[in-house]
N, C-alpha and C positions, 0 to 999 in steps of 0.2 A: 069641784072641778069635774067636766067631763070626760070620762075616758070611758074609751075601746075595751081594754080591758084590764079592768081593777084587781089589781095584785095584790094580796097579803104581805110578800116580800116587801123589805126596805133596802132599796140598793144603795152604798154607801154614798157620802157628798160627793167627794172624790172624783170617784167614777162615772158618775152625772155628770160633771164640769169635763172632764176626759171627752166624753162622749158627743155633746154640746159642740166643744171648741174644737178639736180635731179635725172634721169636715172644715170648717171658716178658715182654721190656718191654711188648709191648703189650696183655698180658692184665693185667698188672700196672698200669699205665697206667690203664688203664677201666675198674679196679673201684675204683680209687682216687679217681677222675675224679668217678661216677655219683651218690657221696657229697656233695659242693658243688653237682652240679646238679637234686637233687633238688627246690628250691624252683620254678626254672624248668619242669622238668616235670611240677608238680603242677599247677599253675596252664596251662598248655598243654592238657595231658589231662585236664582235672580230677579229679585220682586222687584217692581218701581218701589220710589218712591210713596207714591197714591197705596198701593199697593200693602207697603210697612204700616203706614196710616189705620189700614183695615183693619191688619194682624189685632191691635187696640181696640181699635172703636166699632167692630164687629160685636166683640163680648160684654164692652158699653152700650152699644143699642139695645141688645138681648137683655140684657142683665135689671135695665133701669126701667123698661116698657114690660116684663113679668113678673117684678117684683108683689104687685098688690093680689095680681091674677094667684099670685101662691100661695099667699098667704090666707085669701078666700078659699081657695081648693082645699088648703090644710084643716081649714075650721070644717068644712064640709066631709071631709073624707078621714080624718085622720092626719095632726100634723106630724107625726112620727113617719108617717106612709109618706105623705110629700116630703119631707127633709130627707128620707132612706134616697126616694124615686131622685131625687137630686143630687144626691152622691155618686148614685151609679151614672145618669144619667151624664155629669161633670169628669167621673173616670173613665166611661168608655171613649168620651170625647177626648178625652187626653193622647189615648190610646192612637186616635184618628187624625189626632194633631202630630203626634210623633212619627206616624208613619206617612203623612205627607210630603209629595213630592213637585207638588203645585200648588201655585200664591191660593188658586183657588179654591184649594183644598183644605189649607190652614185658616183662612177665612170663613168656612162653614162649619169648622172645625170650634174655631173660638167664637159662632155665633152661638152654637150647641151649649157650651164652657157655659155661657153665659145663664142659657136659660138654667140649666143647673145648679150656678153660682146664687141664680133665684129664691129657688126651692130652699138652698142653704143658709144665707147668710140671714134673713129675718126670720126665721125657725129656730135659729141655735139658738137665740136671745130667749124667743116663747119659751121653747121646751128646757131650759135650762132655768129660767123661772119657776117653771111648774114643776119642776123635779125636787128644786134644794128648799128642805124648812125655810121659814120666811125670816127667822132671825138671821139666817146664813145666807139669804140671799146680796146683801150688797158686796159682802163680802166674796162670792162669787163670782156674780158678775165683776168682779174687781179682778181677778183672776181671770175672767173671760176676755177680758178688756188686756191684760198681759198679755195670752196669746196673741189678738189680734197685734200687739206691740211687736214679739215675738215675728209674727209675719212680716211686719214693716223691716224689723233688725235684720233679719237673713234676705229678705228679698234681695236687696242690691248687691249681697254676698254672693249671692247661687248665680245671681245673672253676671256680674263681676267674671266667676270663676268660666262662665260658658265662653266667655271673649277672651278669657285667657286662654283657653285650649280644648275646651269640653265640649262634644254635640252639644247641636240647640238641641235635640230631642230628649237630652237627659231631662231635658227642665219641666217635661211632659212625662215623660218615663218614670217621673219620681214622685207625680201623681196616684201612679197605678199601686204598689202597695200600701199606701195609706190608705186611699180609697179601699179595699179591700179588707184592711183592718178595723175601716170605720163603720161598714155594715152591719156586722154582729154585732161590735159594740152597740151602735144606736141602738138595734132592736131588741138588747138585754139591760144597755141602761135606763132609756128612756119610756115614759110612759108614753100612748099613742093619745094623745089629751083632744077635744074637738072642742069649737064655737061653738057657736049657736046654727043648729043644721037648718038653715035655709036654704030658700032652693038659689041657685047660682044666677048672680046681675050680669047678664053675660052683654045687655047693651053697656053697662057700667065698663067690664074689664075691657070691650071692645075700647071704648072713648076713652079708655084712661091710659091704655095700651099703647094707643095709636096717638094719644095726647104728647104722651110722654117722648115716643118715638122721635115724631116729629121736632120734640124742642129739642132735645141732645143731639137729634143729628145734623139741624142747623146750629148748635152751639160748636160743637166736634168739626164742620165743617168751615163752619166763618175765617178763620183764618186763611184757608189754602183756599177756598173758592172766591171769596171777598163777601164783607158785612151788606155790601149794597147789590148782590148777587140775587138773580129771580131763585135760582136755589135755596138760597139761605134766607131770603126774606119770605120766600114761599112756605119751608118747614114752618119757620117759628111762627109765623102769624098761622097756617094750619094747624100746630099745635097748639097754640094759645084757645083759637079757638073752640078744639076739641076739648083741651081742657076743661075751658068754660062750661061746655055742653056736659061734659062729668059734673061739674060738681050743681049743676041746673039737677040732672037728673038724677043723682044721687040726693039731693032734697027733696023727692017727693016717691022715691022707688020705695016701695015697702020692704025689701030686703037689698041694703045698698051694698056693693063695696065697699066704700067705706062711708061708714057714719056720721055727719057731720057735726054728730054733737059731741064725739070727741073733744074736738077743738074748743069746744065751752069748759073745759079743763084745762088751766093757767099752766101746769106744770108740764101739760104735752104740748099746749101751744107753743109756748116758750123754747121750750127744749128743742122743737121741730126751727125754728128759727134759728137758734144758739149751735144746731147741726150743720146746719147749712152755710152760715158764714163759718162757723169754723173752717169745713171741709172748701170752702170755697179759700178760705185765705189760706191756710196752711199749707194745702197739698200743689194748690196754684206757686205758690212761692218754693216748693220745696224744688217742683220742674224747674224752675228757673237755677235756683244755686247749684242742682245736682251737676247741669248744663257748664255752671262758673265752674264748679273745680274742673272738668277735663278740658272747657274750651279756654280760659284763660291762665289757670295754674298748671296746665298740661299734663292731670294723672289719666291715671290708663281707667276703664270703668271700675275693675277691682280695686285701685288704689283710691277713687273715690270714694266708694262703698264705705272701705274702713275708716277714711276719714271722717264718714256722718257719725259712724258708731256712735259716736257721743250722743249724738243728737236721737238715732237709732232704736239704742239701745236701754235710752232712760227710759221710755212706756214699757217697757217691760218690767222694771223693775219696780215703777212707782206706781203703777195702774192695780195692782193688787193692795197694795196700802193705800191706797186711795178707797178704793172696796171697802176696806176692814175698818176706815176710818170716819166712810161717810156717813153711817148711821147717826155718832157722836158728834160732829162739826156741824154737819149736813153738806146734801147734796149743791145748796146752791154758793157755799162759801170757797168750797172747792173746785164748782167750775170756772169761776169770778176769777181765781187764783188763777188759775190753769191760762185760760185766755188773756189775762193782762201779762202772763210771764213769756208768751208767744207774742205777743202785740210788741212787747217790750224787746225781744229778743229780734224779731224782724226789723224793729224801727235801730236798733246795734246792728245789726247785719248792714241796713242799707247806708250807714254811716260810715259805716265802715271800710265797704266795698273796694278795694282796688285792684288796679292791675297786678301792683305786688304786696299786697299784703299776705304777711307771714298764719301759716296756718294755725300759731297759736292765739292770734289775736281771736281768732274765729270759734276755739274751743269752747269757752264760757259761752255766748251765745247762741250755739247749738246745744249743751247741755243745757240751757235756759229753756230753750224750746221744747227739748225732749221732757224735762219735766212737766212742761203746762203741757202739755199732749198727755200724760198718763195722769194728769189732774184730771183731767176732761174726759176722757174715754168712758172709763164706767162709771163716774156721777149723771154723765149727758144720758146712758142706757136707763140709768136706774129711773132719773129721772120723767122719759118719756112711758115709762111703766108704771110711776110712782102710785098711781090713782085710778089706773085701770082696772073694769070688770076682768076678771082671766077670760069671759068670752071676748074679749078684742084685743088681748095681747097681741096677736099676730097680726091683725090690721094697725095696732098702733105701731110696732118695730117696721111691718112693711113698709106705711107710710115713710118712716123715718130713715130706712136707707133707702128709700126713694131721693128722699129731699137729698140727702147726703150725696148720692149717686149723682145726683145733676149738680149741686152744689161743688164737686169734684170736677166737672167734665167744665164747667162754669169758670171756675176759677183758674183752671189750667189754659182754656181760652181767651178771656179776657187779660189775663196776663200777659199773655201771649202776644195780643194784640196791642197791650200799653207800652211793651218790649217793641213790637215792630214799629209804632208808631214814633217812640222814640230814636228810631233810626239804627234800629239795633244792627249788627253786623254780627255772624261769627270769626271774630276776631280780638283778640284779648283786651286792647282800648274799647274798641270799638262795641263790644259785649258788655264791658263792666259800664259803661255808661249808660245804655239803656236796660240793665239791670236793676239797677239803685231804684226809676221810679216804678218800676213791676212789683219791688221787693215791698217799697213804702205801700205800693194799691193791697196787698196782701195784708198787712198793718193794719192799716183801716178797714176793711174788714172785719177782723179780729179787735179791733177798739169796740165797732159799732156791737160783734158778740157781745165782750163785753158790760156794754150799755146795756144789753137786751137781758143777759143774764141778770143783770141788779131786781128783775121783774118775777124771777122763778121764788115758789116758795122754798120757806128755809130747807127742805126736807128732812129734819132730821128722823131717828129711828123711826115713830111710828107712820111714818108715811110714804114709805117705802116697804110696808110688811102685809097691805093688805089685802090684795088679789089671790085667790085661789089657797089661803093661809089655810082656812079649816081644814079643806083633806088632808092637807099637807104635813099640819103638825098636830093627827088626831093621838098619834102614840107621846106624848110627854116624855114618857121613859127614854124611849129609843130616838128623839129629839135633843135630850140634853149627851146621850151617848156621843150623836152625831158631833155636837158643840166641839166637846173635848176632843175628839179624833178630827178634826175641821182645823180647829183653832192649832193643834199640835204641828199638822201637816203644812200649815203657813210657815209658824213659827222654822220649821226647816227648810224647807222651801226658797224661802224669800233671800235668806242669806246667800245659798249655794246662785239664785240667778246673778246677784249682786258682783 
């Protein structure tokens, strides 16, 4: 492994994982949060409607069109420096999002969020890799894979509480000491680890940048401007094509963005696939139901919230066992699992559906879903790492919450639009009816995962340990110390989250 600077010190597992996932909960956190407080800050800032849209898809455009560019900057400069530079850069913006007083100020506010959320969210995966021994890594990332749960579970909580009575700007304010917390941590847990220092594809990040741009914001947009829109059919077919023009030029740059022969690796191919319809069917469907409980069963946003818990709440609790368990089963029995119990669970939800149906009928298949979600969390991480040199960890996670990012903007869209086309209304008949085939397009999706996963290999233990392993576990001694003290801190742990 390459590092900045090679420490004798061995900072505990722990701590690593602390350090890693603490920045991700709290980008994760506040984009999850912004979505239930919207009502509050419409009526505060008197924003349009267009305007509430932004608040969103402002830190969507930024977030999904910088992902790769950071993950190149990290290999180049230090990915400890880019994941720090994006913590701060994610909490000052907080700062500037709380003390807005105009639509237009919170919209350049959570463009900032986003480029930040950049630097963060595909770094904490690298550097939380290259920190833990390699026997502890699934088990790890299984854990990391909880917090990000963890973020899902409170999200709709914190935004809940801001429509009951709380500034929106709390939801920004609470940014600020974590951020704060999270700087020394990183810079005393993490190693500053690098790629391969070549010199920077800057036609690459240009085209990939501006590829990516373009497809989210006519996805983000299709709905409210119309599919057959010179707008929207202008983005996509300009990013498409930009696209193309990336991965043209990335097969012949001598130092690419990204690699193409990644992809000649079944297990990131796959896994980049098995991401993207995930995040497409799941998170698309979850907009939808969130929408069923206040527009047809009439709870308040808080009283919705508590109602997912079930659903919430399970990736947190099983996304660490999932971790701990994948070496032994393997990586791909568990995401198989994971996505047919979501598939399944969707295809009972849209069966289900009605105007009055009782909230317990709905219990069991939202803890169905929250389970396949923490199946899936960290076997999908592990997986997309499984086989990777550690010099392109960070282009392989980038890539991945790329695909994810759009897959998310994708799926919330196109539901969206199976929902309108079905005639949807906000209205309690008139919602549950064209919910049911929004909920089934979600389904499918998550079948066709399914399908795609039977393709991943098995991963079991040894193939998930081998990237960046030597430096990692040159001390034996202090290796097997870490095991016991690792394995200990689960064992308590997992019960107290349960």
């Amino acid at each position: 492994m390459s590092s900045l600077s090679a420490t004798a010190r061995r900072v505990p597992t722990w701590l690593a994982i602390v350090a890693a996932s603490l920045p991700m909960f709290m980008a994760t956190l506040d984009n999850l949060v912004i979505t239930n407080a919207l009502p509050a800050i419409r009526l505060d800032l008197g924003a349009s409607i267009e305007e509430l849209q932004w608040f969103v898809n402002a830190f969507t455009l930024a977030f999904a069109s910088f992902i790769l560019a950071a993950a190149a900057l990290g290999d180049r400069i230090g990915r400890r420096t880019v994941f720090v530079a994006g913590i701060v850069v994610f909490t000052l913006a907080s700062v500037f999002a709380a003390l807005s007083t105009e639509p237009w100020q919170l919209i350049a506010a959570r463009a900032v969020q986003g480029f930040g959320a950049a630097g963060i969210m595909p770094l904490s995966l690298t550097l939380l890799a290259g920190s833990v021994p390699a026997r502890l890594r699934p088990a790890a990332i299984g854990i990391w894979g909880g917090v990000a749960g963890l973020g899902v579970a409170v999200g709709p909580l914190v935004g809940g509480a801001v429509i009951e009575g709380w500034n929106w700007e709390a939801i920004f304010w609470l940014n600020v000491p974590i951020g704060i917390i999270a700087v020394p941590l990183a810079l005393f847990a993490l190693p500053n680890t690098l790629g391969a220092r070549l010199r920077v594809d800057v036609l690459g990040v240009l085209l990939a940048g501006l590829g990516v741009l373009g497809v989210v914001f006519g996805i983000v947009r299709g709905n409210d401007a119309g599919w057959d829109s010179i707008e929207v059919v202008g983005s996509l077919v300009a990013g498409t094509v930009l696209l193309a023009a990336f991965l043209f030029w990335e097969s012949r740059a001598s130092a690419p963005l990204l690699p193409l022969r990644l992809f000649r690796d079944r297990s990131f191919s796959v896994a980049n696939i098995v991401g993207f319809a995930f995040s497409f069917g799941i998170f698309g469907s979850v907009f939808i139901l969130i929408q069923f409980l206040q527009i047809v069963q009439g709870d308040s946003p808080l009283a919705a919230a508590v109602k997912t818990m079930p659903w919430t709440l399970a990736p947190m609790v099983v996304a660490p066992l999932a971790g701990l368990f994948s070496g032994r089963v393997g990586t791909r029995a568990l995401i198989v699992t994971g996505l047919a119990f979501e598939a399944i669970a969707l295809t009972w939800l849209g069966l289900t559906l009605s105007a009055d149906v009782s909230y317990a009928t709905l219990v069991a298949p939202f803890i169905l879903a929250g389970v396949g979600m923490g199946l899936v969390f960290a076997p999908s991480a592990t997986a997309v790492l499984a086989s990777m040199p550690e010099a392109d960890t960070a282009k392989a996670s980038g890539t991945n919450s790329t695909l994810r990012e759009v897959g998310i903007a994708l799926g919330v869209a196109v539901l969206t639009a199976v929902f309108v086309g079905a005639g949807g209304e906000l209205t309690p008949t008139g919602y549950v009816d064209a919910a049911i085939p929004a909920v089934f397009t979600g389904a499918a999706a998550l079948l066709l995962a399914v399908i795609a996963a039977l393709f991943l290999p098995a991963g079991r233990a040894a193939s998930s340990t081998d990237h960046g392993a030597g430096d990692v576990d040159a001390d034996a001694d202090a290796d097997a110390r870490d095991t016991a003290a690792f394995q200990g801190a689960v064992r308590e742990a997992v019960p107290s989250k349960a």
